[in-house]
Each structure stands twice: as structure tokens, then as C-alpha cells.
C-alpha positions as CSV (number, residue, x, y, z in Angstrom):
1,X,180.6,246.3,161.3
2,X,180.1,246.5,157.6
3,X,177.6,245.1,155.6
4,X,178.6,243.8,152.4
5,X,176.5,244.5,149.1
6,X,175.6,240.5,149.3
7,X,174.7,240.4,152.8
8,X,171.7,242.9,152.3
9,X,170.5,242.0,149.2
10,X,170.1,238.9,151.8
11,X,168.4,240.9,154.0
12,X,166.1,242.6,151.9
13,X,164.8,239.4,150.7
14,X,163.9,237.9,153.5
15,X,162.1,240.7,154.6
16,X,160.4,240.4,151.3
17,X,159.7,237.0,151.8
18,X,158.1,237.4,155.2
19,X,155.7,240.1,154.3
20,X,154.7,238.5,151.5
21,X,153.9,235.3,153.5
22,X,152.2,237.2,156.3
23,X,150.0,238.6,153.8
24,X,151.3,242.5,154.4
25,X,152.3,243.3,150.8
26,X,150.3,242.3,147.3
27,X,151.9,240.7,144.4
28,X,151.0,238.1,141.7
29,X,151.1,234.9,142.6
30,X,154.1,234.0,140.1
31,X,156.5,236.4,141.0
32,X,155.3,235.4,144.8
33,X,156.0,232.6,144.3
34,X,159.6,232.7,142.9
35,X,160.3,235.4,145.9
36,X,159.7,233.0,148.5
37,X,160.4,229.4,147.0
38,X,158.7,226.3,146.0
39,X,158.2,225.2,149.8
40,X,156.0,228.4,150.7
41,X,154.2,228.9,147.2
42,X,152.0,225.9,148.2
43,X,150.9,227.8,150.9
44,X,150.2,230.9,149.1
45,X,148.3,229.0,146.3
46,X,145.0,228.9,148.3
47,X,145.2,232.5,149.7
48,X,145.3,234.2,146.1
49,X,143.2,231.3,145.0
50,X,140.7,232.3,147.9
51,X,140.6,235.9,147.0
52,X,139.8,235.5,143.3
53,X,137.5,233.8,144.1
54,X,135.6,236.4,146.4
55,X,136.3,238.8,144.2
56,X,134.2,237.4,141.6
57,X,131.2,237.1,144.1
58,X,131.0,240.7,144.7
């Protein structure tokens, strides 16, 4: 089987996309949120939100 250029640039996205969302890697929130769309950035607006704000607690 051969993987096409395309196929896992696919791949390597979506992986992307699920670590991101599962919390398992650290980005900005605006390239986050062009990584894994307009559907999931609403979701990851209160976990960033949520750790700025703890961070200015400490």
C-alpha cells in the first residue's frame, strides 16, 4: 500500500487535532484554533481561558 504525500499530510493533522483537543500538546489559542476548526475552538476557548486565569492567581 502506498501512501500518497496528501493522504498523510491528512493524517498528521488529525493527529494534531486530537492531541490538541485532549489537551496533550500546548499551543496558542489562535493557531489552535485554526488547527482544529471553528466547531472544536468553542470548546477550547474555556480551557485556555481557564488557565490564564489560574495563572494569574499564583
Amino acid at each position: 500500500m502506498m501512501k500518497t504525500e496528501k493522504s498523510e499530510q491528512i493524517r498528521i493533522k488529525y493527529l494534531y487535532r486530537s492531541l490538541i483537543m485532549k489537551g496533550r500538546i500546548r499551543v496558542p489559542y489562535k493557531a489552535a484554533a485554526k488547527m482544529v476548526g471553528p466547531d472544536c475552538a468553542y470548546h477550547l476557548y474555556g480551557t485556555f481561558k481557564a488557565d490564564s486565569d489560574s495563572a494569574k492567581t499564583d
